[in-house]
C-alpha positions as CSV (number, residue, x, y, z in Angstrom):
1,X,42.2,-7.1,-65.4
2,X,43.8,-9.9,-63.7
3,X,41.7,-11.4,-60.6
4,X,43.6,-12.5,-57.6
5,X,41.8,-15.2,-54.8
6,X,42.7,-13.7,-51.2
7,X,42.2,-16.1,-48.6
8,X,42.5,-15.3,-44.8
9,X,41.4,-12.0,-45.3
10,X,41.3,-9.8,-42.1
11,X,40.3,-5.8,-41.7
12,X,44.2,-4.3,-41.8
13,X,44.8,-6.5,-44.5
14,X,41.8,-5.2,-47.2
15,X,43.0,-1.9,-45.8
16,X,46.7,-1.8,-46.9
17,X,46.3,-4.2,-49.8
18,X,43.0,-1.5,-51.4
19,X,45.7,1.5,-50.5
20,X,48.6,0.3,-52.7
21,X,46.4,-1.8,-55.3
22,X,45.7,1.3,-57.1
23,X,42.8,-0.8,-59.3
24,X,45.5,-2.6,-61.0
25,X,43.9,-6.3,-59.4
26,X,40.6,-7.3,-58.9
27,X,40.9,-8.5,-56.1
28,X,38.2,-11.4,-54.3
29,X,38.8,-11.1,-50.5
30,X,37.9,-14.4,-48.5
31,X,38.0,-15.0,-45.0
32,X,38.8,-18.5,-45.0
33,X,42.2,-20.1,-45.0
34,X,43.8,-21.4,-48.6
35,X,42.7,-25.0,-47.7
36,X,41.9,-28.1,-50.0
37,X,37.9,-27.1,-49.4
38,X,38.2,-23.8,-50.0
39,X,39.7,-23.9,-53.8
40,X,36.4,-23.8,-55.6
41,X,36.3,-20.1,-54.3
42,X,39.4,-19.7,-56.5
43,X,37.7,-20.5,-60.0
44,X,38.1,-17.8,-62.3
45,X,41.3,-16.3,-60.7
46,X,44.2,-15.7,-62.2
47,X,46.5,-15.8,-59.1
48,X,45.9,-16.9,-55.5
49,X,47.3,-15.2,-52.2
50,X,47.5,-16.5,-48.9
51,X,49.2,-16.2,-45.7
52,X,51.5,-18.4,-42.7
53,X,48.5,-20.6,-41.8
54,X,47.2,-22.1,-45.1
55,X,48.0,-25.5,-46.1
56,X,49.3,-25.7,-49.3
57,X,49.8,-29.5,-50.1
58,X,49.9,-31.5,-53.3
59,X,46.1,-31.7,-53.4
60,X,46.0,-27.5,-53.0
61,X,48.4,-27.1,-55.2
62,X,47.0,-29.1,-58.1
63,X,43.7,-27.5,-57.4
64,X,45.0,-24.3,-58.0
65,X,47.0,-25.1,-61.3
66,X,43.3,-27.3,-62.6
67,X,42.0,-23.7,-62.2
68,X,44.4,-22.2,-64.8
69,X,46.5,-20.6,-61.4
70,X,50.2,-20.6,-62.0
71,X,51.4,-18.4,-59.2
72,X,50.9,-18.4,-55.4
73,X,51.8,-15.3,-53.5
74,X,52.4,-15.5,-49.9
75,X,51.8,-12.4,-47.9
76,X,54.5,-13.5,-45.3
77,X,58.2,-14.4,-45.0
78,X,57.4,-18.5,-43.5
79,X,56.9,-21.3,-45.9
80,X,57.0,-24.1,-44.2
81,X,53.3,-24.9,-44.9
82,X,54.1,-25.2,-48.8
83,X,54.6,-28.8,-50.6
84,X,57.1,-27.3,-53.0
85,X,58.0,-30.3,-55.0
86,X,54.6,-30.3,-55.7
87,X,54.6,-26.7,-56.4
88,X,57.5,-27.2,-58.9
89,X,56.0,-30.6,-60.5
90,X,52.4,-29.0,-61.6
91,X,54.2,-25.6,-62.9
92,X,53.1,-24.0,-60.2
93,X,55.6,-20.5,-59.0
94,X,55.6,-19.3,-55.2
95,X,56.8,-16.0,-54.3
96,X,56.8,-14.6,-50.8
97,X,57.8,-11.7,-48.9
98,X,60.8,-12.4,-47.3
99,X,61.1,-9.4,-44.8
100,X,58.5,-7.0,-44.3
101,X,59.7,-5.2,-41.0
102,X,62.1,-7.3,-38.9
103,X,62.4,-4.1,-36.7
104,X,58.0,-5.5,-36.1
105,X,59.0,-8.8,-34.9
106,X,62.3,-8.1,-32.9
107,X,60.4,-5.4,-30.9
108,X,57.9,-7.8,-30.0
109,X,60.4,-10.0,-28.5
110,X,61.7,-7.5,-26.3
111,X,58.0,-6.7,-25.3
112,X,57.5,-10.1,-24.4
113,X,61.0,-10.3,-22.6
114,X,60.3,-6.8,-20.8
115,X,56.3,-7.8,-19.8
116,X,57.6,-11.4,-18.4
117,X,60.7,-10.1,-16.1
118,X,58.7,-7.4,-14.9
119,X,55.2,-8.9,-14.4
120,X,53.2,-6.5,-16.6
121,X,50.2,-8.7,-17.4
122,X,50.0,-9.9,-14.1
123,X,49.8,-5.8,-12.2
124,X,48.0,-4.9,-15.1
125,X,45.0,-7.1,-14.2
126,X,45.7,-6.0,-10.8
127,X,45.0,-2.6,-11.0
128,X,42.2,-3.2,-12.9
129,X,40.5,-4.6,-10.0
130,X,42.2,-1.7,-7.7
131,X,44.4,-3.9,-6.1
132,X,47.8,-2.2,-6.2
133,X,49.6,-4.7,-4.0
134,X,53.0,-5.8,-5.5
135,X,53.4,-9.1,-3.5
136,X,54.8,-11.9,-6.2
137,X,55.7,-8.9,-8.9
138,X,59.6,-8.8,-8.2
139,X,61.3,-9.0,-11.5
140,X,65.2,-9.0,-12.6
141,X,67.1,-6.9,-14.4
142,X,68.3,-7.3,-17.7
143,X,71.1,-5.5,-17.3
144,X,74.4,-8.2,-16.7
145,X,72.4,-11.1,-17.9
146,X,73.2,-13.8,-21.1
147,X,71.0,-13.7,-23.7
148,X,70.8,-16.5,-26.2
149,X,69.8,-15.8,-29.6
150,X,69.1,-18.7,-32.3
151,X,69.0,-17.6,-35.8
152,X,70.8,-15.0,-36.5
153,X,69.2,-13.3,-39.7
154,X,67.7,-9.9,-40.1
155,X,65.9,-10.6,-37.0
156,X,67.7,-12.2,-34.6
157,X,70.7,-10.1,-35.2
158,X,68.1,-6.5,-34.3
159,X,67.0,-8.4,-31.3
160,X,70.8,-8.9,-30.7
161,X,71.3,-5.1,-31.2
162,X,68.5,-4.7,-28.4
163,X,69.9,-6.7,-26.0
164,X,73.1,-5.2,-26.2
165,X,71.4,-1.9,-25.5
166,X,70.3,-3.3,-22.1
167,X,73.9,-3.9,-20.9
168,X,73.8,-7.9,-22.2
169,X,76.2,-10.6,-23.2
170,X,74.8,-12.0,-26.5
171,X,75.4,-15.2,-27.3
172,X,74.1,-16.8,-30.8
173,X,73.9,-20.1,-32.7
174,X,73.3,-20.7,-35.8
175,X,73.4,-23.1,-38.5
176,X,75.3,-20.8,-41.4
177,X,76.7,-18.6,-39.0
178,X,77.4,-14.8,-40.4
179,X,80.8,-13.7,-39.5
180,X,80.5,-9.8,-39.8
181,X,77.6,-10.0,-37.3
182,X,80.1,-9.0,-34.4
183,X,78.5,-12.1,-32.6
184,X,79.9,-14.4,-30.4
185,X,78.9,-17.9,-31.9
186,X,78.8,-20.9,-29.9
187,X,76.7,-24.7,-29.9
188,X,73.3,-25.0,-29.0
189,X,74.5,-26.6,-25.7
190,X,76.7,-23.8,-24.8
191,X,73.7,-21.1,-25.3
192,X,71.4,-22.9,-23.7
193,X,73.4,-23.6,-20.8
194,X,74.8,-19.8,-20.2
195,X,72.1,-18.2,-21.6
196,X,69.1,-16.8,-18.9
197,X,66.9,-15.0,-21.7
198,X,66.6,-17.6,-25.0
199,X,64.7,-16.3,-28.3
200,X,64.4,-18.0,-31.0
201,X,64.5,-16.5,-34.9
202,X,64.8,-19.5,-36.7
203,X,62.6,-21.4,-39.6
204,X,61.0,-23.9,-39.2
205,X,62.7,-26.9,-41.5
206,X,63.1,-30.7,-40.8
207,X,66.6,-29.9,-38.8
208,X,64.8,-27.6,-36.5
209,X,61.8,-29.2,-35.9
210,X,61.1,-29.0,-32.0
211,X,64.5,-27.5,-31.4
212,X,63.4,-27.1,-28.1
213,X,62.5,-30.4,-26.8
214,X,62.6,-32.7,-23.6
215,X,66.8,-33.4,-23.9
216,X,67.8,-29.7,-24.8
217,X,65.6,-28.6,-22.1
218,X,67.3,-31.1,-19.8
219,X,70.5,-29.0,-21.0
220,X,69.6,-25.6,-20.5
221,X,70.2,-22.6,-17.5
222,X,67.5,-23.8,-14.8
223,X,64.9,-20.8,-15.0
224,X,65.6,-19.4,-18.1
225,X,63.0,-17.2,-20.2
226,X,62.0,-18.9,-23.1
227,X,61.0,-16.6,-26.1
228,X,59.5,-17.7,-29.8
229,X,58.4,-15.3,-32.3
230,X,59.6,-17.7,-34.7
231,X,57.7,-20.9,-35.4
232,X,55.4,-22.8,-33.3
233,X,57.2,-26.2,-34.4
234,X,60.5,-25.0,-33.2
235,X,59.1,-26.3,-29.9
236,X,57.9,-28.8,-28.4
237,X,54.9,-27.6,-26.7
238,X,54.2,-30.5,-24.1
239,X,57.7,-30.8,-22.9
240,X,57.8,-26.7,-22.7
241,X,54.8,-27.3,-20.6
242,X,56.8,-29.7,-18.0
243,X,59.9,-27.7,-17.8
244,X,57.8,-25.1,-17.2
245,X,55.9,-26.5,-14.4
246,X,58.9,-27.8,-13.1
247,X,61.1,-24.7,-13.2
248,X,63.0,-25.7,-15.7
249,X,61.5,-23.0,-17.8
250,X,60.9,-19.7,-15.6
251,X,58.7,-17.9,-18.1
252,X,57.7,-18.1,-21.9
253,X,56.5,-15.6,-24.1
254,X,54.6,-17.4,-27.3
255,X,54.0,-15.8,-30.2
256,X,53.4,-18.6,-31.9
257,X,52.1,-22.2,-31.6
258,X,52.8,-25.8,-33.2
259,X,48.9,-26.5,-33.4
260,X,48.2,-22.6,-33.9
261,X,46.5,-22.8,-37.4
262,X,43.1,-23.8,-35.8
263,X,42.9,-21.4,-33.3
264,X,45.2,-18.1,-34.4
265,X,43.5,-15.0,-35.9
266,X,40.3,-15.4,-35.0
267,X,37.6,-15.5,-32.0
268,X,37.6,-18.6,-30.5
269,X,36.4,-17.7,-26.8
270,X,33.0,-19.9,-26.9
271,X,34.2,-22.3,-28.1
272,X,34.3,-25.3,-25.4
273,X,36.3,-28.0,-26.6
274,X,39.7,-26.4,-26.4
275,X,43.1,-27.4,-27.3
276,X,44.5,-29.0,-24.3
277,X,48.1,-27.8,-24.4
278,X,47.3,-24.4,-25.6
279,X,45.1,-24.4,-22.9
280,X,47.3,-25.3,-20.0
281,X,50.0,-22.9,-21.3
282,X,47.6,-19.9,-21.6
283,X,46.5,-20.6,-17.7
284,X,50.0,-20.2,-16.6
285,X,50.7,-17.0,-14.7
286,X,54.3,-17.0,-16.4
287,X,53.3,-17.7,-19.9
288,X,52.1,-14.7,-22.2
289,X,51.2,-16.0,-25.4
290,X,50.2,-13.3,-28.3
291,X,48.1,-14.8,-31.4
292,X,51.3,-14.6,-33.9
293,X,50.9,-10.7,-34.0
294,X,54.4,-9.7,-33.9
295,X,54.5,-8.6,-37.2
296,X,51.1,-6.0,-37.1
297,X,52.7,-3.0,-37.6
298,X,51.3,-0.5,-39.8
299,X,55.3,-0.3,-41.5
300,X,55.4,-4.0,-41.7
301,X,51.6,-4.4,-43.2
302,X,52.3,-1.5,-45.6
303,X,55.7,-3.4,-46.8
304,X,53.7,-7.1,-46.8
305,X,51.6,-5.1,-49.2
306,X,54.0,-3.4,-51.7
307,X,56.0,-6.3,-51.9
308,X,53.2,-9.2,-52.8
309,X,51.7,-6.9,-55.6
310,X,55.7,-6.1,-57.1
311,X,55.7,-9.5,-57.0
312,X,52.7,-10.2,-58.9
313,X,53.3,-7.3,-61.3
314,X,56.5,-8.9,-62.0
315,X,55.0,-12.2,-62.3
316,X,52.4,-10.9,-65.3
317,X,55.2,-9.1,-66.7
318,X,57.6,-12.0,-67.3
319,X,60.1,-10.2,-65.3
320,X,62.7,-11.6,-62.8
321,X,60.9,-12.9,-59.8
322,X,63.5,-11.8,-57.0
323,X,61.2,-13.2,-54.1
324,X,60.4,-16.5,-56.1
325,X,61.1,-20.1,-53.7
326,X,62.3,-23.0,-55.5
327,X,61.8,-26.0,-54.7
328,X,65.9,-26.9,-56.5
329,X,67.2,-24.0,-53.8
330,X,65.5,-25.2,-50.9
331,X,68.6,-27.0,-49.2
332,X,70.7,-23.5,-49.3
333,X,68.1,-21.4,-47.5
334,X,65.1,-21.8,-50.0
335,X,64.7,-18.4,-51.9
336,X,66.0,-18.8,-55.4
337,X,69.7,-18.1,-56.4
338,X,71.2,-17.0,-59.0
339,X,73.4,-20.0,-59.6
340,X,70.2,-22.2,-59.5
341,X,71.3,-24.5,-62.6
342,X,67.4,-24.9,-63.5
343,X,66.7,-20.3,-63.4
344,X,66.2,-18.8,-66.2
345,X,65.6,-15.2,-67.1
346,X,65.7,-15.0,-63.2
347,X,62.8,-17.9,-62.8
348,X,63.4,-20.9,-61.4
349,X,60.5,-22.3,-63.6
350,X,60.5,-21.9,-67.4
351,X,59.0,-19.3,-68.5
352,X,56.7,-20.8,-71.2
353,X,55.3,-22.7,-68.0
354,X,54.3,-19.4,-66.0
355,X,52.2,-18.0,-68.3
């Protein structure tokens, strides 16, 4: 029976993981992150698993391959945290789950978008305390507003769908843009300048890092809402913080954070020596930020599940690896392709080297 090392292990993900696994994997669930310190809980594995916050660099990734690991498995769509050349040097495969429930992460948007115009944190705590006064809790409506959506994939395009079911111009930008979307595509500029409501559904890559910074800020709709389910290095989390403060920004909902790997997914409430930014941001009455949950859905966990241990079954099998990232496809969007001059028998690494 193979073995497979899971790192960041939380409750919900033993749970679906032991539903589908059927006893086919032994599988060794650890609560840390997949980090340079934490290989030696790896030895004796067969195949590692880890999720959007480990860092998988060249020293990682040679750790795992001196352990006799030749495939990686990431439980989540993002990869931006993999050193792929080094993965493809050492022999190393990485396979991913490239969408697990985009309807999971498009809703959360909206919840975000829908909590922020309306104040619902802010009367929430209210009535907690019995104060029903709704001084400082007039919102807008959606209804007749521009929406701006960047990144138009799976994602983007069903928080598109949801915005036009509030009575919304969509705009959208994107890099590859996807002309039977029925979307009006414009520049960055343009969006940001129209747009009253901008989400972002992009990856993170070296041509998007901090997307959102102090000179696209300078560009955009004074007030705007400012969502990111995305990435956390999309934006640039200090100069968010000034526009923000002030008004540039109106209100931002955070899903996620640039500097979020040391503080996401777990407990850190006594701890005193906070992150400054994160800080600042959280203590902002029109901020919400949410610790990168939008996918936690019991659909999208379920799917994260089925679709890491196809991909490992296919992995053992020597079968096609449809969810395999090469490091030779990364400029056209990063998941292998079947015109990939170096795939074989639908690998992007040879064969003898995966076994």
């Amino acid at each position: 029976m193979k073995k497979i090392a899971f790192f960041d292990t939380k409750p919900y993900d033993r749970e679906s993981f032991d539903r589908l696994n059927d006893g086919r994997y032994e599988i060794k669930y650890f609560e840390t992150r997949l980090t340079a310190a934490a290989l030696p809980l790896a030895d004796g594995c067969d195949a590692a698993c880890a999720f959007v916050n480990a860092e998988i660099d060249r020293a990682v990734v040679e750790g795992l391959v001196k352990r006799g690991i030749k495939v990686l498995a990431m439980r989540c769509a993002g990869y931006n945290n993999v050193d792929f050349k080094a993965a493809y040097e050492a022999g190393l495969t990485v396979v991913r789950v490239p969408a697990y429930s985009p309807y999971a992460v498009a809703e959360h948007a909206a919840a975000l978008l829908m909590t922020l115009t309306r104040h619902i944190h802010r009367a929430a705590v209210r009535t907690k305390d019995f104060n029903f006064s709704l001084v400082g809790l007039t919102g807008f409506d959606l209804h007749g507003k521009t929406a701006g959506v960047v990144g138009t994939g799976k994602i983007g395009r069903i928080f598109a769908d949801i915005c036009k079911g509030f009575g919304m111009r969509v705009l959208a930008y994107d890099a590859f843009p996807n002309p039977t979307s029925g979307l009006e595509y414009v520049t960055l500029d343009k969006l940001l300048a129209e747009s009253d409501i901008v989400s972002l559904h992009c990856p993170l890559l070296p041509e998007t890092k901090h997307l959102i910074n102090a000179d696209t800020l300078a560009k955009a709709k004074r007030g705007f809402t400012l969502i990111n389910t995305s990435r956390g290095g999309l934006v640039d989390s200090e100069a968010l913080l000034a526009a923000l403060r002030d008004g540039t920004v109106g209100a931002a909902g955070l899903d996620v954070y640039e500097e979020e790997s040391e503080w996401f997914y777990e407990d850190r409430s006594d701890v005193t020596r906070q992150n400054k930014t994160l800080s600042l941001l959280v203590s902002l009455p029109n901020v919400i930020v949410t610790s990168h949950q939008a996918f936690l859905t019991h659909e999208a966990l379920a799917n994260i599940a089925g679709t890491t241990l196809k991909n490992l079954d296919d992995y053992f099998a020597g079968a096609p690896l449809e969810n395999e990232i090469c490091y030779r496809c990364l400029g056209t969007g990063g998941a292998a392709k079947a015109n990939c001059p170096r795939r074989a028998n639908g690998r992007c690494h040879r064969l003898e080297g995966n076994r």
